[in-house]
C-alpha positions in Angstrom: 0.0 0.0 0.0 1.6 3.7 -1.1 1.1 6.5 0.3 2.1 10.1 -1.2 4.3 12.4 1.6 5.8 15.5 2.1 9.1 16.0 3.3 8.1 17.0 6.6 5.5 14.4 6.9 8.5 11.9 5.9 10.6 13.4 8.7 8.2 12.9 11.0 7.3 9.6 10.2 11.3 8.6 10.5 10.8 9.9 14.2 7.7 8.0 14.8 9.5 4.6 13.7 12.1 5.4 16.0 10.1 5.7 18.9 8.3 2.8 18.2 11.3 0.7 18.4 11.5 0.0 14.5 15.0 -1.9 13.1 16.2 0.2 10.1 17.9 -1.0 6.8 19.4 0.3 3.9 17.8 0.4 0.9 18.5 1.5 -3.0 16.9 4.8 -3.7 14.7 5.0 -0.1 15.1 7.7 2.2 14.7 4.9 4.6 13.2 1.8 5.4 12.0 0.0 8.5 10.8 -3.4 9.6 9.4 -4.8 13.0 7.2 -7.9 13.5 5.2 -8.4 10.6 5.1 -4.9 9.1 8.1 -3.3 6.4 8.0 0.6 5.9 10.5 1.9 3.3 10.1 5.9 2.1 11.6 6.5 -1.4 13.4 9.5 -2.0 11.1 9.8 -5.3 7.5 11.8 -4.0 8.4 11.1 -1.2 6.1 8.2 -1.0 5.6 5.3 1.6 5.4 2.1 0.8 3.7 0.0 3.9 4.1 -4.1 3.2 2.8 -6.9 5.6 -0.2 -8.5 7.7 0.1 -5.5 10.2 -0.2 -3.1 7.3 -4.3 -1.7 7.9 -3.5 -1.5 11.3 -0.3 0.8 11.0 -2.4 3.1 8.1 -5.5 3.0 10.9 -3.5 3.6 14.1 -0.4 5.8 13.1 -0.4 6.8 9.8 -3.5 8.2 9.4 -3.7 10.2 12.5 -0.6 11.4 13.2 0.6 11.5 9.9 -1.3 12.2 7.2 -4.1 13.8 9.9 -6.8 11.9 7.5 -8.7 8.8 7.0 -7.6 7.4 4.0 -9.0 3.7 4.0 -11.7 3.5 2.0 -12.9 -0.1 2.0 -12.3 -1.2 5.9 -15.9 -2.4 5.8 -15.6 -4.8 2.8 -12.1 -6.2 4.8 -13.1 -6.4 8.1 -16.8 -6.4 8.0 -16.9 -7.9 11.9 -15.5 -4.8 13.4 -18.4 -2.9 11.4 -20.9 -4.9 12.7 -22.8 -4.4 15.9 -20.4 -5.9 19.3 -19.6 -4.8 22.3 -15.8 -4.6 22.8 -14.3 -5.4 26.7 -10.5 -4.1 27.4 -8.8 -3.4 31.2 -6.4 -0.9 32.8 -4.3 -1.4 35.8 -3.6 -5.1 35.4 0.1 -4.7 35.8 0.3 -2.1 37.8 1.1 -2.1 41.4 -0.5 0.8 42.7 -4.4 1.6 41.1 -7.3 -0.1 40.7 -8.4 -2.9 37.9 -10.6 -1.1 35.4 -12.4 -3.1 32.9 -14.5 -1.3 30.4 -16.7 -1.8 27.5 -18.0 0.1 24.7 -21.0 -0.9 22.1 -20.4 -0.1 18.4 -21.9 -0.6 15.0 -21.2 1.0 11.5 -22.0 4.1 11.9 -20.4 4.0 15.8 -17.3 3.0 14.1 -16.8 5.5 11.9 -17.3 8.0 13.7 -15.2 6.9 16.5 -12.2 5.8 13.7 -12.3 9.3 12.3 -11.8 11.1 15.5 -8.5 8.8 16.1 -9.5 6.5 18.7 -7.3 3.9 18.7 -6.1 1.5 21.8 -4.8 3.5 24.8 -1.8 2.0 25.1 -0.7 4.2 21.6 -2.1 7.8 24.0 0.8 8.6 26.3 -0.5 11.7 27.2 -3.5 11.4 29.8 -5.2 14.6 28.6 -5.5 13.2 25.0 -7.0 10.1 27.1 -9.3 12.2 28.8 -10.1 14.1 26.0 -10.8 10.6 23.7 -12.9 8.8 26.3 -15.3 12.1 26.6 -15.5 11.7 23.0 -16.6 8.4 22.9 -19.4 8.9 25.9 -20.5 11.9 23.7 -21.0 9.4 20.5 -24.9 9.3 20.1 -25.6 5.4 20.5 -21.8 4.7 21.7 -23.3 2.9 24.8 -20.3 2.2 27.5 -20.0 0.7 30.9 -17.2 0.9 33.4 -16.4 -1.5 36.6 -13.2 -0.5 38.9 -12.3 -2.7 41.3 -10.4 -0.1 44.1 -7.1 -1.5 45.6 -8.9 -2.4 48.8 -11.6 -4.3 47.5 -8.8 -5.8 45.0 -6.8 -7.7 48.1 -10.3 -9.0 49.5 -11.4 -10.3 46.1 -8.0 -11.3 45.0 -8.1 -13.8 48.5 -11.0 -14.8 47.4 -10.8 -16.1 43.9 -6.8 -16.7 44.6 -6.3 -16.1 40.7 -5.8 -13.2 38.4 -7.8 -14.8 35.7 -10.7 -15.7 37.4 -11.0 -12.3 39.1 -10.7 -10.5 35.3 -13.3 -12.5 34.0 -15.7 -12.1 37.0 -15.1 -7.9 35.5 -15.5 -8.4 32.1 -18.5 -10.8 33.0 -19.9 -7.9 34.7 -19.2 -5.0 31.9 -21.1 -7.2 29.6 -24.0 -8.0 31.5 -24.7 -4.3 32.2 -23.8 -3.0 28.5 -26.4 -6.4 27.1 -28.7 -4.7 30.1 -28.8 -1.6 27.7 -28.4 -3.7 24.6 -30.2 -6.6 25.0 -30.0 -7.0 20.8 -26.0 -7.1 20.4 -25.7 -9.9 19.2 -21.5 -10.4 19.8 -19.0 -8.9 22.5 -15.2 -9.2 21.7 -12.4 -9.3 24.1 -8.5 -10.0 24.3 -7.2 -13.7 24.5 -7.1 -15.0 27.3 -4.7 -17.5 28.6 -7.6 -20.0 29.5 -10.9 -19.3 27.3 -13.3 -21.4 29.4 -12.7 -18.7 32.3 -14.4 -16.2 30.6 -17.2 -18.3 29.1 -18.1 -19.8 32.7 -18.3 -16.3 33.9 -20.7 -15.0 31.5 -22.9 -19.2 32.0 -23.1 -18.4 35.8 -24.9 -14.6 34.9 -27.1 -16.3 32.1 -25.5 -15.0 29.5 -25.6 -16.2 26.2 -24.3 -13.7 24.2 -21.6 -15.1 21.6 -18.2 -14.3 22.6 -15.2 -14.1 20.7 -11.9 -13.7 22.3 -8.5 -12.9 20.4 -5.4 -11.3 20.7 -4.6 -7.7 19.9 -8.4 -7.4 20.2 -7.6 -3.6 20.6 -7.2 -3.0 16.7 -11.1 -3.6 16.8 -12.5 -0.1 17.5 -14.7 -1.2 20.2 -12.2 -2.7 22.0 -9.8 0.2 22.0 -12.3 2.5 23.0 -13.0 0.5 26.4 -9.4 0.4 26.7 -9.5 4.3 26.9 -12.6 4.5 29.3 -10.4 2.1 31.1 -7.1 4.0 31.1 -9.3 7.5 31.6 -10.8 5.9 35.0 -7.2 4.2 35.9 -5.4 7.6 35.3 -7.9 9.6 37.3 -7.9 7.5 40.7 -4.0 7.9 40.2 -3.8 11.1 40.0 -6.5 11.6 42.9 -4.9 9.6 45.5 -0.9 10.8 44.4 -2.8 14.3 45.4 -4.7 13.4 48.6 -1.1 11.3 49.8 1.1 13.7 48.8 3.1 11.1 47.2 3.5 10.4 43.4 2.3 7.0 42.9 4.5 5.5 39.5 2.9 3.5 37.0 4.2 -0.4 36.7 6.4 -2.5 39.4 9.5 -1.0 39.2 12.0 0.2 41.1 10.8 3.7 41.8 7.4 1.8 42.7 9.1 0.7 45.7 10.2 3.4 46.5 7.0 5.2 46.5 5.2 2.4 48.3 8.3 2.9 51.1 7.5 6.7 51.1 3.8 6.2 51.7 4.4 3.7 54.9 6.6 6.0 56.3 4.3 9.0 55.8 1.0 7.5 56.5 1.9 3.9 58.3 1.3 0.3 57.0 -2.5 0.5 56.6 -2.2 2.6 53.3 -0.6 0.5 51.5 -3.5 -2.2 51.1 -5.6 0.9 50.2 -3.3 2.3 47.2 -1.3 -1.2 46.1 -2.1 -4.9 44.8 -0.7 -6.8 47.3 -0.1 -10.0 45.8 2.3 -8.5 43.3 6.0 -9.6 44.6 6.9 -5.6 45.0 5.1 -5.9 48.1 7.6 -8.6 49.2 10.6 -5.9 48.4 9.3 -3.0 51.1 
């Protein structure tokens, strides 16, 4: 697939491969050319044009190089390739999985055709692409302001996280007891979707036994990088939005930054926040099961 650029927006493209951790090769008569995974970009000095080869190659057009390059939609014909993210589903992402300090969001959003377009021409694409939490926040209002976008959002507070995570003693389990619950309330408001779409997960069954013990027999489909459905990444930036926000709250009312992820400055963090406000506020800001815990 080419693509017709300016110099600039070839300049800026380079960038954008580099940040996204692209290997670059020579080539004969190309500015420059790039390949990760299953994708090979290569920009000839003549134009400038792109050419964009591989399985991954509507995705990068849908999810970079339409919005933050060429600032357009320029697929015409998404429908007639991927006619199932077109049709009505609801799509189920989370937030806060990995993270040791937050809550576990799990979100869902309701699409259709028209949903879809919409929500594709205003750039919403899956949040882990939006670094920048006011372009999150500024996304997710967009979507709850799509007429007929109907969305549901379940956060599980670290408190209530440590009780539930005794309880069901698994990650899994506890995930699919949240996306259970997204989907009952968006069918609730939808009883006639006829489909809801979700990532992989490691065990299948989990999910489906979730949804059996709520009576619901909406079809599922679960696969991975369920975000490049449109649906999907739009709960994952409800989720990220809600995620980001109880962050941000609590860093405030502790008075101590809480870091994203298990790292080493997480520790830290976590050691500051015992020493400022004793041992009971960390089952109220962390995931205690993570091994970090076993570091403080």
């Amino acid at each position: 697939m080419t693509f017709p650029l300016t110099q600039a927006q070839a300049e800026k493209l380079h960038l954008i491969l580099q940040r996204d951790g692209y290997d670059f090769e020579p080539k004969p008569h190309a500015l420059f050319s790039a390949r990760k995974a299953k994708i090979v970009i290569t920009v000839y000095q003549k134009g400038p044009k792109v050419l964009i080869q591989g399985k991954d190659t509507e995705d990068f057009v849908r999810f970079t190089l339409e919005p933050e390059i060429l600032g357009e939609a320029r697929l015409g014909y998404e429908e007639i390739l991927d006619p199932d993210r077109f049709a009505p589903h609801f799509g189920i992402d989370e937030s806060g999985k990995g993270d040791y300090f937050g809550p576990l969001v799990i979100a869902g959003a309701y699409t259709d055709a028209t949903i879809t377009r919409r929500l594709t021409d205003a750039g919403i694409m899956d949040s882990k692409r939006v670094t920048s939490p006011t372009r999150i926040r500024k996304l997710a209002e967009l979507i709850r302001q799509t007429p007929g976008c109907t969305t549901a959002v379940v956060s599980i507070g670290p408190a209530r996280y440590n009780e539930m995570f005794d309880s069901f003693k698994n990650l899994n389990r506890m995930l699919a007891w949240g996306h259970a619950r997204v989907i009952e309330s968006l069918a609730a408001q939808r009883p006639d979707c006829p489909r809801a779409l979700s990532d992989q997960f490691a065990r299948p069954e989990i999910l489906q036994r979730a949804l059996q013990q709520k009576n619901l027999t909406i079809h599922l489909e679960q696969r991975t990088k369920g975000e490049s459905d449109t649906a999907v990444a739009a709960a994952s930036i409800l989720a990220r939005e809600r995620f980001i926000d109880w962050i941000d709250k609590t860093s405030a009312a502790s008075g101590i930054t809480l870091p994203l992820g298990a790292s080493a400055a997480v520790i830290q963090a976590a050691r500051d926040l015992i020493a400022k406000h004793g041992p009971d506020a960390l089952p109220k800001t962390a995931k205690l099961h993570f091994k970090t815990t076993q570091s403080l």
